[in-house]
C-alpha positions in Angstrom: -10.8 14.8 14.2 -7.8 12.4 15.0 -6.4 12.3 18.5 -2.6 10.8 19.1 -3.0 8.2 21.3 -1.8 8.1 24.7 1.3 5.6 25.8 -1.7 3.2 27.5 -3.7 3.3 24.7 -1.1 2.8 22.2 0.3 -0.1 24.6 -3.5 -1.3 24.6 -3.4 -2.0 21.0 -0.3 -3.4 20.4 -0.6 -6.1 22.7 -4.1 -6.8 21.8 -2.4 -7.1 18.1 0.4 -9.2 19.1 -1.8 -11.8 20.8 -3.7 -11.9 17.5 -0.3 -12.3 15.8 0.5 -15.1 18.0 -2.7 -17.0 17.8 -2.4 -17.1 14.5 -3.9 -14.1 12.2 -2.1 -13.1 9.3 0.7 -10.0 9.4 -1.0 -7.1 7.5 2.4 -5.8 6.5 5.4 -7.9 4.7 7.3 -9.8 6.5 11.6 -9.6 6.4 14.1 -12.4 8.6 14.5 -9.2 11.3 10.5 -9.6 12.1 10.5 -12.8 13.9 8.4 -11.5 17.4 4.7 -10.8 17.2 5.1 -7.7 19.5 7.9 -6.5 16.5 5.1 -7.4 13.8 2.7 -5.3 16.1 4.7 -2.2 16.6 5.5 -2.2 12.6 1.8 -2.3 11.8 1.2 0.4 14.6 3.5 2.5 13.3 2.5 2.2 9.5 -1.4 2.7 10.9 -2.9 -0.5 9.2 -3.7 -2.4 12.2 -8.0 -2.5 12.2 -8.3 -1.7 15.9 -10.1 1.6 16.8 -9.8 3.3 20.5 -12.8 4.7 21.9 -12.7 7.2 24.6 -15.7 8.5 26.8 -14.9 12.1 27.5 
């Protein structure tokens, strides 16, 4: 069963991807001249649901 995230957990994984971007790892979507920011690249791959990042919640 998938859950929608909440705003912290979706904020979470973003900037744990962007810092990835920014250290260096390789975009896992194609690349255009309006994706310059590695918080941009982030919320694209977010969006498209390919970043490898999975949220575990204790209930």
């Amino acid at each position: 069963m998938t859950r929608k995230h909440t705003r912290f957990e979706k904020a979470r994984v973003i900037g744990a991807r962007s810092l990835q971007i920014s250290m260096g790892a390789p975009p896992l979507i194609e690349l255009s001249k309006k994706f310059m920011d590695p918080v941009d690249i982030a919320m694209s791959e977010y969006d498209l649901g390919v970043i490898p990042i999975s949220v575990i919640r204790e209930e």
